[in-house]
C-alpha positions in Angstrom: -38.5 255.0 -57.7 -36.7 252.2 -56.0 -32.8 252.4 -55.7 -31.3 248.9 -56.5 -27.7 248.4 -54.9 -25.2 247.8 -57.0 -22.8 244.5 -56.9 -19.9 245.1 -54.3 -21.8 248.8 -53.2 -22.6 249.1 -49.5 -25.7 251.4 -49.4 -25.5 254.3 -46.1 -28.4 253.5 -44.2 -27.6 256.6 -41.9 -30.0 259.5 -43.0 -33.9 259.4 -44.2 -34.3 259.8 -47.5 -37.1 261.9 -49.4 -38.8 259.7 -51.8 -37.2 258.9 -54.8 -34.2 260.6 -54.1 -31.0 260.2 -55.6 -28.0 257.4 -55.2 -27.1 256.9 -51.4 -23.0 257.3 -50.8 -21.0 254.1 -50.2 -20.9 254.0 -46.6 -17.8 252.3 -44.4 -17.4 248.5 -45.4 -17.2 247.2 -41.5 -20.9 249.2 -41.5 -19.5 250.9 -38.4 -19.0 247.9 -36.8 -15.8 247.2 -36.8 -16.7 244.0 -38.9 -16.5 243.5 -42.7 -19.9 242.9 -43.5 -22.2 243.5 -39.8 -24.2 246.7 -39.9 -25.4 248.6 -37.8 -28.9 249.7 -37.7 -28.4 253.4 -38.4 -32.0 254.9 -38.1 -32.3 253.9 -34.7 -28.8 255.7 -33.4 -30.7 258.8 -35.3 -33.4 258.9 -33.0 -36.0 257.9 -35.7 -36.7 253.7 -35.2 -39.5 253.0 -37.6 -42.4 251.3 -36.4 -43.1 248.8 -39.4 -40.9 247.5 -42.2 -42.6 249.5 -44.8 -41.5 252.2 -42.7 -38.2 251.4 -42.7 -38.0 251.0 -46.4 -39.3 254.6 -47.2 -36.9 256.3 -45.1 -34.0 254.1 -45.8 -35.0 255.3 -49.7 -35.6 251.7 -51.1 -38.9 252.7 -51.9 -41.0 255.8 -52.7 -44.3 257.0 -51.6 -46.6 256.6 -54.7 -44.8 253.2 -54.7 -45.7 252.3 -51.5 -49.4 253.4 -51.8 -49.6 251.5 -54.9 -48.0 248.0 -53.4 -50.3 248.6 -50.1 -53.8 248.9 -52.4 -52.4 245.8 -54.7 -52.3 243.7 -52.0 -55.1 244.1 -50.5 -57.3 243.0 -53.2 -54.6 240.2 -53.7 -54.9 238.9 -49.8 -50.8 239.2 -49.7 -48.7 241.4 -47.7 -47.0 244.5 -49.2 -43.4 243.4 -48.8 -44.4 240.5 -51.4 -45.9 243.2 -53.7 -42.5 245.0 -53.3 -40.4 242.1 -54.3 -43.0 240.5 -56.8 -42.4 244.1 -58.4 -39.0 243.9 -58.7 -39.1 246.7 -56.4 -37.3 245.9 -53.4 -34.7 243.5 -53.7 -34.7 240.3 -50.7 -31.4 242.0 -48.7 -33.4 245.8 -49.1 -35.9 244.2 -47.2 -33.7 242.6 -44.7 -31.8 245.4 -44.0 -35.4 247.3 -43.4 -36.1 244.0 -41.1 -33.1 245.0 -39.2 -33.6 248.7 -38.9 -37.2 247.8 -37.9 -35.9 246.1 -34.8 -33.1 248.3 -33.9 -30.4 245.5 -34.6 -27.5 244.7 -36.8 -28.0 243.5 -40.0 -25.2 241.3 -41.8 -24.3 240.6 -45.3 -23.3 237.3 -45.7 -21.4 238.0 -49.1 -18.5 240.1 -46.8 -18.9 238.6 -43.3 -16.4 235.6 -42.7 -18.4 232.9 -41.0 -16.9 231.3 -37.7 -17.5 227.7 -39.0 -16.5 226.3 -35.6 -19.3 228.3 -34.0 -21.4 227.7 -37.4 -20.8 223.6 -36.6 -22.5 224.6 -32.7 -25.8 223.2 -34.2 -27.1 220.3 -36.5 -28.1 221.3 -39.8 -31.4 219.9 -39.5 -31.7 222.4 -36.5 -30.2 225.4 -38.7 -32.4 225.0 -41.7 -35.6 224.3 -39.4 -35.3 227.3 -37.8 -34.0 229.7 -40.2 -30.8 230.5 -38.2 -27.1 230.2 -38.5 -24.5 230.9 -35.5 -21.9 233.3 -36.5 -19.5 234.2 -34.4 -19.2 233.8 -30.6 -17.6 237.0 -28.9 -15.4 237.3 -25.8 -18.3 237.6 -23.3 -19.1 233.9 -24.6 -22.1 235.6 -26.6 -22.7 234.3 -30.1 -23.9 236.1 -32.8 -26.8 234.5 -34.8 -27.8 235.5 -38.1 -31.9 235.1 -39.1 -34.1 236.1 -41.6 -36.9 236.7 -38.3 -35.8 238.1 -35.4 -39.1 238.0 -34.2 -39.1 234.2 -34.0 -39.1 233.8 -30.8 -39.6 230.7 -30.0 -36.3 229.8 -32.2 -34.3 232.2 -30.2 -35.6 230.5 -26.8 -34.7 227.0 -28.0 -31.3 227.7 -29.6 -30.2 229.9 -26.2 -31.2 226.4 -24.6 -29.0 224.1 -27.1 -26.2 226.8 -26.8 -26.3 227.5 -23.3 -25.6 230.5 -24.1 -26.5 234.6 -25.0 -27.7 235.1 -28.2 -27.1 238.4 -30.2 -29.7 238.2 -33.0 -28.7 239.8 -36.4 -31.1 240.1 -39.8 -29.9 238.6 -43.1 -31.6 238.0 -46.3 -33.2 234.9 -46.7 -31.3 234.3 -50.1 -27.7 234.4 -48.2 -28.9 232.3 -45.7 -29.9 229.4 -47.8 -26.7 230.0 -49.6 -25.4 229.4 -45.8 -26.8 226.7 -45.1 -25.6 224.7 -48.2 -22.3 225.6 -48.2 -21.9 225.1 -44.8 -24.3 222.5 -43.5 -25.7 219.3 -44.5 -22.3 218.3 -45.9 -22.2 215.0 -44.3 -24.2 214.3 -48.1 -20.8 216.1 -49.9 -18.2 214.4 -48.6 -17.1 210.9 -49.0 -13.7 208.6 -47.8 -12.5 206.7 -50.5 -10.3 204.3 -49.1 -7.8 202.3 -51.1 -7.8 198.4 -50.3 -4.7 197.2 -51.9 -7.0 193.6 -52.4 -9.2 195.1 -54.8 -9.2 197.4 -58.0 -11.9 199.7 -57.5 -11.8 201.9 -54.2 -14.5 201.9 -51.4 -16.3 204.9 -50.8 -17.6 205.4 -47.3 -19.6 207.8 -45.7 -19.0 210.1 -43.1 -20.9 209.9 -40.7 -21.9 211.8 -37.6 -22.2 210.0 -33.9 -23.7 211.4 -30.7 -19.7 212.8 -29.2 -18.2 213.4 -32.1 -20.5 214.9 -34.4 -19.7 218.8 -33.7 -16.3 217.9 -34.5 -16.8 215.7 -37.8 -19.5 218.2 -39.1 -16.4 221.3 -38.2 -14.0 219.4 -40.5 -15.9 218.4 -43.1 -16.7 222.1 -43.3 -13.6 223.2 -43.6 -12.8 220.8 -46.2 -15.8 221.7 -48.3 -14.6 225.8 -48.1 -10.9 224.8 -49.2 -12.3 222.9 -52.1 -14.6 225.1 -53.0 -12.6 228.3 -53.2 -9.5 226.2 -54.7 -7.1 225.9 -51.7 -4.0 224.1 -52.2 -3.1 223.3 -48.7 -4.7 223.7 -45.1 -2.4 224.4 -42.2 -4.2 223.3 -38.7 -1.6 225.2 -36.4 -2.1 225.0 -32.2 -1.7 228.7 -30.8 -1.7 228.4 -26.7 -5.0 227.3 -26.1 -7.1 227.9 -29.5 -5.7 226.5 -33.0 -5.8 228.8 -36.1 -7.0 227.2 -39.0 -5.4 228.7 -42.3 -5.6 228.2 -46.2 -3.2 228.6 -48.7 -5.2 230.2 -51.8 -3.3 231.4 -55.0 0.3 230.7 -53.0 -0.8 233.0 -50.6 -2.2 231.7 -46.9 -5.1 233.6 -45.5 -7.3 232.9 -42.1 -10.3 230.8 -42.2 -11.6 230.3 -38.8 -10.0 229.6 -34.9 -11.4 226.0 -33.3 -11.8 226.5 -29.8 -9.8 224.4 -27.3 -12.4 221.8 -26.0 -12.1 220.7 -29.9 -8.7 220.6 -30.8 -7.6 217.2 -29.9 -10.8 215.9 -31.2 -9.9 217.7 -34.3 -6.3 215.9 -34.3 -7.5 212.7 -33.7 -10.1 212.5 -36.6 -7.4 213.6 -38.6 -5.6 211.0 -37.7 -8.1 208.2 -38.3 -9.0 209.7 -41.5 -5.6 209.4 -42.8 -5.3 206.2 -41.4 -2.3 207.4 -38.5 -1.4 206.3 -35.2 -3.6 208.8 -32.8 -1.9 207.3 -29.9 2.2 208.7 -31.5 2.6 212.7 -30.7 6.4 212.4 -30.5 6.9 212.3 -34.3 6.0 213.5 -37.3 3.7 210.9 -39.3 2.1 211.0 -43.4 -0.7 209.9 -44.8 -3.0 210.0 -47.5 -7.1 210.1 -47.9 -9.4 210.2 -51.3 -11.9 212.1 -50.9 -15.0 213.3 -53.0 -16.6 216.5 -52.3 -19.8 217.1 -54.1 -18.5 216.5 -57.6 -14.8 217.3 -57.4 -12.2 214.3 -56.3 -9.5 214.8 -54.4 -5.9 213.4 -52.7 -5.6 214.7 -49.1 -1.8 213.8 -48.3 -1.8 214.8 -44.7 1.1 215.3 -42.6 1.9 215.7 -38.7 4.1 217.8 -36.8 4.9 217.8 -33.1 5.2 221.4 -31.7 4.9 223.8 -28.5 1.8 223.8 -28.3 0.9 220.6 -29.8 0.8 218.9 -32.8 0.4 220.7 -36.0 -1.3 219.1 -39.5 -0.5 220.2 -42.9 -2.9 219.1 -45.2 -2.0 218.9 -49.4 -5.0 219.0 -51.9 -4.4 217.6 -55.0 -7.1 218.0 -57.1 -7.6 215.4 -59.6 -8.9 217.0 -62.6 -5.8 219.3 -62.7 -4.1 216.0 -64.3 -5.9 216.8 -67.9 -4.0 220.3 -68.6 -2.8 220.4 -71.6 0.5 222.3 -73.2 -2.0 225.0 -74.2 -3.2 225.1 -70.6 -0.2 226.5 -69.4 0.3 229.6 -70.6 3.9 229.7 -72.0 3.5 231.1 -75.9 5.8 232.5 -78.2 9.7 231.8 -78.2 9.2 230.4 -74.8 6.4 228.0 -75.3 8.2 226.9 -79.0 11.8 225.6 -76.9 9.5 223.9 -74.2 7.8 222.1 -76.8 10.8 221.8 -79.0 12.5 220.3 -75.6 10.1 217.7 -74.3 9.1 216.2 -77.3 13.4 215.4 -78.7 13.5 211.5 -79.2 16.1 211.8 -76.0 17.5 213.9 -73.5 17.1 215.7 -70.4 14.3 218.7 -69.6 14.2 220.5 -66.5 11.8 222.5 -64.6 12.8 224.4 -61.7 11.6 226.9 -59.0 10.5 226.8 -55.7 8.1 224.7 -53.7 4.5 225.4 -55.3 5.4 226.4 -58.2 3.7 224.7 -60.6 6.6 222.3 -61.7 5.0 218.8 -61.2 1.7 220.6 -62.9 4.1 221.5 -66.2 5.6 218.4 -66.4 1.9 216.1 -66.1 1.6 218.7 -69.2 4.0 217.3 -71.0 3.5 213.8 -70.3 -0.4 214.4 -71.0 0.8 215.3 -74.8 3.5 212.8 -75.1 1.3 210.0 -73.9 0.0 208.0 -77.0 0.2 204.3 -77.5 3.7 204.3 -79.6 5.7 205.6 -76.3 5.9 203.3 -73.4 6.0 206.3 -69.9 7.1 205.6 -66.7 7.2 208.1 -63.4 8.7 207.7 -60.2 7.3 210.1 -57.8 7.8 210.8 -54.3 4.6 210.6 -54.2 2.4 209.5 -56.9 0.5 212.9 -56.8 -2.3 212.0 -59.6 -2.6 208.9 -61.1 -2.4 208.8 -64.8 -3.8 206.5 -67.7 -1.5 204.2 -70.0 1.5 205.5 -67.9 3.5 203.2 -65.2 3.9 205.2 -62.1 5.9 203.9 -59.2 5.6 205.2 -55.2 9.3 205.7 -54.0 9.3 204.0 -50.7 12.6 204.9 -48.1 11.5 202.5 -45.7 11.6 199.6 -48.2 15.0 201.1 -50.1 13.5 202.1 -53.2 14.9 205.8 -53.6 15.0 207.6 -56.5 18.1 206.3 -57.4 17.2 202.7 -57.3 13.8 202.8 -58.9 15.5 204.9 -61.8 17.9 202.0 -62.4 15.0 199.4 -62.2 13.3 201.8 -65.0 16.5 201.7 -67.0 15.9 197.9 -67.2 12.2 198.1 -68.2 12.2 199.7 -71.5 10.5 203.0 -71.3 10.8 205.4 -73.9 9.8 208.5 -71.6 10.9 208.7 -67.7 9.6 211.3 -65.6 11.5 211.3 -62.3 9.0 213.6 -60.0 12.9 215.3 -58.3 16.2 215.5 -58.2 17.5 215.4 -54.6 21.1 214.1 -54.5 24.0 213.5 -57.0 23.3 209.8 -57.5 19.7 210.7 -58.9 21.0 213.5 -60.8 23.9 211.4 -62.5 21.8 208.5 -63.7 19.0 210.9 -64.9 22.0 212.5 -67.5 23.5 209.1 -68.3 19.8 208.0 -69.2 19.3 211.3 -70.8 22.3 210.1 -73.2 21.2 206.3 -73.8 18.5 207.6 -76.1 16.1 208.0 -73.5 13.9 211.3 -72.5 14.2 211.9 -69.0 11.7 214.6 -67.6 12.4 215.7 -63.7 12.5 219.3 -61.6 15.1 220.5 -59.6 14.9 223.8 -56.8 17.0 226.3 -58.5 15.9 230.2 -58.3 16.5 230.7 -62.4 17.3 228.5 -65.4 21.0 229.5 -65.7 21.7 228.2 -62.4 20.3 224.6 -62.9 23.5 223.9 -65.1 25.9 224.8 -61.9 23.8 223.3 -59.8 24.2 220.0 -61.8 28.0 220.4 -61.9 28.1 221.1 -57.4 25.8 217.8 -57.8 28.7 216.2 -58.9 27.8 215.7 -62.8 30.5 216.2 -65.2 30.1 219.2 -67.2 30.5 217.0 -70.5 27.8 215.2 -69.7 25.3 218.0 -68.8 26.1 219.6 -72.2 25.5 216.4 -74.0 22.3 215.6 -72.4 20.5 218.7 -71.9 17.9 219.6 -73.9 16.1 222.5 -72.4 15.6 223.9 -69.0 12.5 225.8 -67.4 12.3 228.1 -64.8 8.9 229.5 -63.6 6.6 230.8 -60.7 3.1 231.5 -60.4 1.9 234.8 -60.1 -1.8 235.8 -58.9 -4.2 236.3 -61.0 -5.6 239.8 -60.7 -10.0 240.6 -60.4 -11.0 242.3 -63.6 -14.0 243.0 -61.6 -12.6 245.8 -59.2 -9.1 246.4 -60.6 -8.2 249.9 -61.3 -6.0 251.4 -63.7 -2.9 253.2 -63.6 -0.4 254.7 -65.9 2.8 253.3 -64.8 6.1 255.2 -66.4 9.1 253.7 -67.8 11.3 255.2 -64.7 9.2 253.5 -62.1 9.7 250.5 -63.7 12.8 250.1 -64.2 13.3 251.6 -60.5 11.4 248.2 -59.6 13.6 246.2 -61.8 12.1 245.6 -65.2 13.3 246.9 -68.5 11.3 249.3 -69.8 11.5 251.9 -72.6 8.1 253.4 -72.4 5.3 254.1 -70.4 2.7 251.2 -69.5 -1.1 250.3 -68.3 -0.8 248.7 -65.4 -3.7 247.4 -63.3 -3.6 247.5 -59.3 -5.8 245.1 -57.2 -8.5 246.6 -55.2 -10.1 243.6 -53.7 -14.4 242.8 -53.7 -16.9 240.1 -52.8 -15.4 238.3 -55.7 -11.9 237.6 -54.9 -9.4 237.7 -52.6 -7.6 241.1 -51.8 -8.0 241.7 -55.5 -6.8 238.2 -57.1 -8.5 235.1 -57.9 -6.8 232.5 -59.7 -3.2 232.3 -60.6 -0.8 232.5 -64.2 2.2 231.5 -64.9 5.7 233.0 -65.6 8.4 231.2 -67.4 11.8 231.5 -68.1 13.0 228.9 -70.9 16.6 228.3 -71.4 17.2 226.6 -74.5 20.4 224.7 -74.6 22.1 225.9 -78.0 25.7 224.6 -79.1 26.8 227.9 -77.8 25.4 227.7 -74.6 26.8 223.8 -74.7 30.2 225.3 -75.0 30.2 227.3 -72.8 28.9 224.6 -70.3 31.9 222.8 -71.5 34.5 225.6 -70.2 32.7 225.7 -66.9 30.8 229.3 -67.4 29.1 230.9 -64.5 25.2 231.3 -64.0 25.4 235.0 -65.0 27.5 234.1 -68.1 25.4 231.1 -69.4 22.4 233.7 -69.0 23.7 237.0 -70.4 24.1 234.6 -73.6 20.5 233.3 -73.0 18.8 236.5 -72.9 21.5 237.3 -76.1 19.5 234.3 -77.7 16.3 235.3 -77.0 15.1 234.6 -73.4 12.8 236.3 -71.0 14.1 236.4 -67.7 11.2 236.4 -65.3 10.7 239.6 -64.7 10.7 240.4 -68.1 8.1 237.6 -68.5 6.0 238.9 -65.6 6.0 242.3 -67.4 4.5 240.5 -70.1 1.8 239.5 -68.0 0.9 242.7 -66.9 1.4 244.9 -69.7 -1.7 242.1 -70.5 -3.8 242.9 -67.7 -3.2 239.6 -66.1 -1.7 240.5 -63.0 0.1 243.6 -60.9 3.6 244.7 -60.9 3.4 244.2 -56.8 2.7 240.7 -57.6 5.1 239.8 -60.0 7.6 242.0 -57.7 6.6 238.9 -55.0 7.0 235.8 -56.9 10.4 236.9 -58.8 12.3 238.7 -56.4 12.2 242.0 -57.8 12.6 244.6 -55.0 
C-alpha cells in the first residue's frame, strides 16, 4: 500500500521501511539541512544507498512489494518503465519519485513549495536554456558554488554545459518535475508577462511596450522583471531595493508586514538602479537627490501603477517601489468590512447632502482604499465628483481627478479653491497636511458641499483636536463634521494551519481588551500556503459619529479622552474592541490585532 504525503507533511526519509508499513513521522522542516525545503538524502548517511529507483521507493515505504512486482510485470507487457506504472497507478505520486531519484544518487533533494528561490542566481541563465535542459539555479553558496535543481541528475551533458555558462561549481539537487515547471513559469520567460505602458500626454490611449532583453543587460532586465512578477503575484504593496555594503537586499512588504525576497549581488546593483531609473523615466546620471516617478505596467493579466521613488544613502542609492493595483479601485462599501453600528454611521456619514468625513490612521492603512469606497457608491450621474490627490493613485470613471503639482504651485490648498469654483457636488481631497487645507475643507464642508479627505491621527477622538492645533475654530469643526473613521488593517490569519486555543477573560483583559468571558481564539502556525500564518488582510474600524452631544462638547473645547468616553457611551468600538471582534470571528490573532492597535 502506497503512503501518499499529506499537503504541508514532510515525510522522514531516514529509516527503511517494511512494506506497507504504517504513516512515516514528520521529520525536521530544513530536512536536516539547515534549509527550509533542501533534504538530505537520508538512506545513504544510513549506510544503505539503493542501487535503482524502485529500490529506493520500497525502502523509503512509498511503495510495497506485491506493488512493485505487480507494476514491474505490467510494464513489461506494456513496453513502459515501472516508474510510469507507479504513477499511471496513482501509486507513487511525481515528488515520491523524486525524492527516490535523489536518494538513488546520494544527493539532496528539494521541495520547491518551501525552498525560497535566489531569483538573482535563478536570472544566471536564459529561460530558453532553463526549460531546455530541465534545470533551474538556486542558490549560489559562499564557496561561489550554485545549487541547481533537476528533475535528472544524470543528465550529464546539461550539467557540463551549464558549469561552462556559469563558470562555475555545480551542486546538483532532484526536484519533481511538476515544481519545476511551476518554476520555470513563474520565474522565467516573463519577458512575455510584463509590459511598459507609457503615458504620452499627446494621445488618449497609452502605449504598451515590450520589455525586452539585449546582449549586456539582459541578466539584469530578466532579474527585475522577476521580481516584479513575485510582488504581484503574492500581492505586495511595496518593494524596498535597499544597498547593504557591497550586496543590496531586496524586500517586500506583504500584508503591512516586509519580508526578504532575494540579495542581488554587487556586479548588478547599479545595473539594477539604472533600469530603474529608465523605467520610471528618471535622471540615471542625479545620485545626489531623491527623485519620483511613475510606470504602468501589465503583468500577465493584472495592471498596475509603479510610483517609484529614489533615495541617496551610505551605501548608495535606495528605491522604494509603490504598487497600486488597479482593480482594487472597484471595492465596494460591502467590500470593506465595517458592519453593524459601525458600518450604518459610515454610510449614514458619507452619503449627508454636505459636510465633512474623515478617515484617519497611519500610513498603509487602508484610508485612500475606504474613501475610493465611498466615492465608488456615491458616483452616479446626478452628483458631479472631483478629487485632488497627491497623487492620482487610480484613475476613476465619471469623476474629475486633479494631480497636485508643488513645482507648478498647485497645492492642496489652491486646487481646493479652484474646485470650490467648479461646481462639484462631492470633493475628495486625497490629505490634509497643513491648516490652510484643513480650513477651506470645513468652510466647504459648510457651503453645502461633501468634502471627503484623511488625516494621520492614532484614533477618532483625536482628529477633532487635531483640527483645532490646525488652527480650525472649534465652531466650525462642530458644524461641519459629519463622521470620523479611524482604522488599521490587521492580517488575515491561514484557516489552513491555524490552531486553536482557549483564551480566558483574565488574559485578555491583561492584553488590553474588555472581556467578560472566556474566548476561541486562533494562533497562526504558518504553511506552504501563507506567510508565517497570515495571508490577506481585514480591517478594523473605529467610527466616531458626530452627535449634538459630541458637537457640544467640541464647542467647550473637550479633550480626546472626553470626546471618546462619550463615544464609546454612544455606542463605539474602540479598536481593540473591534479587533476582538475580529478574532472572536476567527479572522485574525490577538498578537496581531495587539500590533496594528497598540495594545501591549
Amino acid at each position: 500500500m502506497s503512503q501518499q504525503q499529506q499537503p504541508g507533511q514532510v515525510q522522514n526519509m531516514g529509516a527503511a521501511r517494511q512494506a506497507g508499513a504504517g504513516r512515516q513521522p514528520q521529520a525536521p522542516a530544513d530536512g536536516g539541512t539547515g534549509v527550509p525545503g533542501l533534504f538530505a538524502p537520508t538512506l545513504k548517511q544510513a549506510g544503505r544507498t539503493p542501487p535503482t529507483v524502485l529500490d529506493a521507493l520500497v525502502r523509503l515505504g512509498y511503495v510495497g512489494a506485491l506493488a512493485l512486482e505487480s507494476a514491474v510485470a505490467k510494464a513489461q507487457a506494456q513496453g513502459i518503465t515501472p516508474e510510469q506504472v507507479l504513477m499511471g497507478d496513482s501509486i507513487v505520486s511525481t515528488d515520491q519519485l523524486a525524492r527516490a531519484t535523489a536518494e538513488k544518487f546520494g544527493i539532496n533533494y528539494i521541495d520547491l513549495s518551501q525552498f525560497e528561490v535566489d531569483m538573482s542566481v535563478a536570472a544566471l541563465i536564459s529561460a530558453e536554456k532553463a526549460r531546455s535542459y530541465e534545470v533551474l539555479p538556486v542558490r549560489q553558496y559562499e564557496d561561489g558554488s550554485v545549487l541547481v535543481a533537476m528533475a535528472n541528475p544524470a543528465n550529464v551533458l546539461a550539467l557540463d554545459d551549464l558549469k561552462l555558462m556559469l563558470k562555475k561549481e555545480l551542486r546538483p539537487a532532484v526536484a519533481a518535475p511538476d515544481d519545476l515547471a511551476g518554476a520555470f513559469t513563474k520565474l522565467t520567460n516573463l519577458d512575455e508577462a510584463v509590459t511598459e505602458a507609457y503615458d504620452d500626454e499627446g494621445d488618449d490611449e497609452a502605449v504598451q511596450l515590450e520589455v525586452r532583453e539585449s546582449a549586456t543587460d539582459a541578466p539584469v532586465v530578466k532579474l527585475i522583471n522577476s521580481i516584479l512578477v513575485q510582488a504581484v503575484t503574492v500581492g505586495a504593496s511595496d518593494l524596498h531595493f535597499e544597498p547593504e555594503g557591497k550586496e543590496m537586499r531586496v524586500r517586500f512588504r506583504v500584508d503591512g508586514v516586509l519580508q526578504r525576497a532575494t540579495t542581488v549581488p554587487r556586479k548588478m546593483v547599479s545595473g539594477m538602479i539604472s533600469r530603474l531609473k529608465i523605467m520610471a523615466d528618471m535622471n540615471i546620471a542625479e545620485k545626489r537627490v531623491p527623485q519620483d516617478g511613475r510606470v504602468a505596467l501589465r503583468v500577465g493579466q493584472v495592471s498596475v501603477d509603479l510610483r517609484v521613488v529614489t533615495m541617496p544613502s551610505v551605501f548608495g542609492e535606495k528605491v522604494v517601489i509603490r504598487i497600486l493595483d488597479k482593480s482594487s479601485t472597484q471595492l465596494t462599501f460591502d467590500d470593506l468590512g465595517m458592519s453593524g453600528a459601525a458600518g450604518d454611521r459610515f454610510r449614514t456619514g458619507f452619503m449627508s447632502p454636505y459636510g465633512a468625513v474623515l478617515v484617519t490612521g497611519p500610513t498603509g492603512s487602508g484610508k485612500t482604499t475606504s474613501l475610493y469606497a465611498a466615492v465608488n457608491q456615491l458616483n452616479t450621474i446626478e452628483r458631479s465628483i472631483l478629487t485632488i490627490e497627491d497623487p492620482v493613485e487610480y484613475q476613476l470613471n465619471g469623476i474629475s481627478q486633479v494631480q497636485v503639482n508643488n513645482k507648478a504651485g498647485l497645492t492642496f490648498a489652491q486646487g481646493l479653491r479652484a474646485a470650490l469654483r467648479s461646481d462639484p457636488d462631492i470633493i475628495m481631497v486625497g490629505e490634509i497636511r497643513d491648516g490652510e487645507t484643513a480650513q477651506i475643507a470645513i468652510e466647504a464642508a459648510l457651503t453645502g458641499h461633501l468634502v471627503l479627505s484623511t488625516l494621520h491621527t492614532n484614533d477618532a477622538s483625536t482628529t477633532v483636536t487635531r483640527l483645532t492645533e490646525m488652527g480650525v475654530e472649534p465652531f466650525l469643526t462642530a458644524t461641519a463634521l459629519e463622521v470620523v473613521v479611524n482604522q488599521r488593517l490587521a492580517r488575515r490569519v491561514c484557516t489552513q494551519c491555524a490552531q486553536t486555543s482557549t483564551v480566558s477573560a483574565e488574559q485578555l483583559r491583561k492584553s488590553g481588551f474588555k472581556a467578560d468571558k472566556d474566548i476561541e481564539a486562533l494562533q497562526a502556525v504558518g504553511c506552504p500556503r501563507c506567510t508565517n500564518g497570515y495571508k490577506g488582510r481585514v480591517g478594523l474600524y473605529e467610527v466616531l459619529g458626530i452627535s449634538e452631544t459630541i458637537r457640544s462638547m467640541i464647542l467647550d473645547r473637550a479633550n480626546a479622552q472626553e470626546i471618546e468616553e462619550q463615544a464609546i457611551d454612544e455606542g463605539m468600538d474602540t479598536l481593540r474592541q473591534a479587533g476582538l471582534a475580529k478574532i472572536i470571528e476567527g479572522k485574525t490573532t490577538i498578537e496581531e490585532v495587539s500590533r496594528v492597535s497598540g495594545v501591549t
